[in-house]
C-alpha positions as CSV (number, residue, x, y, z in Angstrom):
1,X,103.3,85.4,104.6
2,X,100.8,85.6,102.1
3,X,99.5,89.2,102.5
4,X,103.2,90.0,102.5
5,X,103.3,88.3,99.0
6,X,99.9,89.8,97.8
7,X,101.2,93.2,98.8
8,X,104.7,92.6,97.0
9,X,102.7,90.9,94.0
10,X,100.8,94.3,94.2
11,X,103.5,96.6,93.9
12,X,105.3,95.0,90.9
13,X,101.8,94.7,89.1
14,X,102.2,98.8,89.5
15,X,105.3,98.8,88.0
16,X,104.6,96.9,85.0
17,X,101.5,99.3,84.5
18,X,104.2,102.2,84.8
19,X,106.1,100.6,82.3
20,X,103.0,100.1,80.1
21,X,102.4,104.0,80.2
22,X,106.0,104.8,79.8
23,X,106.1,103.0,76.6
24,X,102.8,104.1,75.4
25,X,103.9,108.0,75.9
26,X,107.6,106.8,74.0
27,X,105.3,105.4,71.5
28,X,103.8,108.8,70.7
29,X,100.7,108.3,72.1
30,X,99.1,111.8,72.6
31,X,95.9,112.9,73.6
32,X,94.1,115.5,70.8
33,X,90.4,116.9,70.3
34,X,88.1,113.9,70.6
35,X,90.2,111.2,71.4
36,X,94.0,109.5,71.1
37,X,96.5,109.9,68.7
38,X,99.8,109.0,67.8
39,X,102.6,111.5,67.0
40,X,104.3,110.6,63.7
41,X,107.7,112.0,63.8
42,X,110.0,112.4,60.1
43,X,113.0,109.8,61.5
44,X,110.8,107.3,63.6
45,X,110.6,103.6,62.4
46,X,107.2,102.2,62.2
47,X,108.3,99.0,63.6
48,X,109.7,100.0,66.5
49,X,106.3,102.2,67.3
50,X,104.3,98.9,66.7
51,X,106.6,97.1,69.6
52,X,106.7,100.3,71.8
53,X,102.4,100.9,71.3
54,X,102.4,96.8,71.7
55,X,104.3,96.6,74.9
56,X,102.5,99.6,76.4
57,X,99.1,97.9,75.7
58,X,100.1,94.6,77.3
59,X,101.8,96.1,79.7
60,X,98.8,98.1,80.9
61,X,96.2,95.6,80.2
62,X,98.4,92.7,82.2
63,X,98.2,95.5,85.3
64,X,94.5,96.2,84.7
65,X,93.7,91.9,84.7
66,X,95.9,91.2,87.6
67,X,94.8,93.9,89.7
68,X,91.7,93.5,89.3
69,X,92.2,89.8,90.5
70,X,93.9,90.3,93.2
71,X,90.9,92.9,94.5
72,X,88.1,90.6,93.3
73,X,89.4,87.2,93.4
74,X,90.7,84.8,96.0
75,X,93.4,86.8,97.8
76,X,94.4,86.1,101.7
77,X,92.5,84.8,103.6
78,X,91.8,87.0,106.6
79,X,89.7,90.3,106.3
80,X,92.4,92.3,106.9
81,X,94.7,90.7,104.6
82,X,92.7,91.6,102.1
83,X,91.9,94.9,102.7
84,X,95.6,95.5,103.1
85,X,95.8,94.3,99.3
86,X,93.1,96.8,98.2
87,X,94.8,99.2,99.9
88,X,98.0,98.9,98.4
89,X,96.1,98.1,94.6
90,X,94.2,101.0,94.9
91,X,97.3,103.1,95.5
92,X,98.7,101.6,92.2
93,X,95.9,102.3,90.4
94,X,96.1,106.2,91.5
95,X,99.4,106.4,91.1
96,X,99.2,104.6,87.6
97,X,96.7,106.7,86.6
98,X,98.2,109.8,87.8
99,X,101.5,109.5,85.7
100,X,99.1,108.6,82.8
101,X,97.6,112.3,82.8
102,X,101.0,113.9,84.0
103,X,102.8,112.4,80.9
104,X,100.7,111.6,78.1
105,X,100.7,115.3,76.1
106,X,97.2,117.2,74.9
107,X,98.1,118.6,71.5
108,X,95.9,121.1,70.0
């Protein structure tokens, strides 16, 4: 029951990161020449890039923390169990990082 919970616990952590980079991207973060940037577009409203940049933070720092928890801290408590739970963290943290390079844009 709990690796079963750990693993679940595990997956949603990977979709709040998802949802992290989603919003960073909608923000219009952007990768150019020696580091980030954000797009500025003529009919955005700062405001609502703050909240979009702000969400996308948390949301990728929040999956960052509890992952890194659930791989270093307590966990289940038989062997297995827990490597099941890296398993299944690590996997997240591929596939996180994956759609991070696949979405985020390079501009010149």
């Amino acid at each position: 029951m709990r690796t079963g919970s750990a693993v679940l616990a595990a997956v949603a952590m990977t979709l709040v990161g998802l949802f992290g980079v989603i919003m960073l991207t909608a923000s219009g973060l952007s990768w150019a020449g020696s580091g980030f940037t954000i797009a500025e577009y003529p009919d955005s409203d700062d405001s609502e890039r703050v909240i979009g940049l702000t969400l996308g933070a948390l949301g990728v720092a929040i999956w960052a923390l509890v992952s890194a928890l659930m791989v270093w801290g307590g966990g289940p408590a038989g062997h297995g169990d827990r490597r099941a739970v890296r398993v299944v963290v690590g996997a997240g943290a591929v596939l996180v990082a994956a759609i991070f390079l696949a979405v985020v844009p390079v501009r010149p």
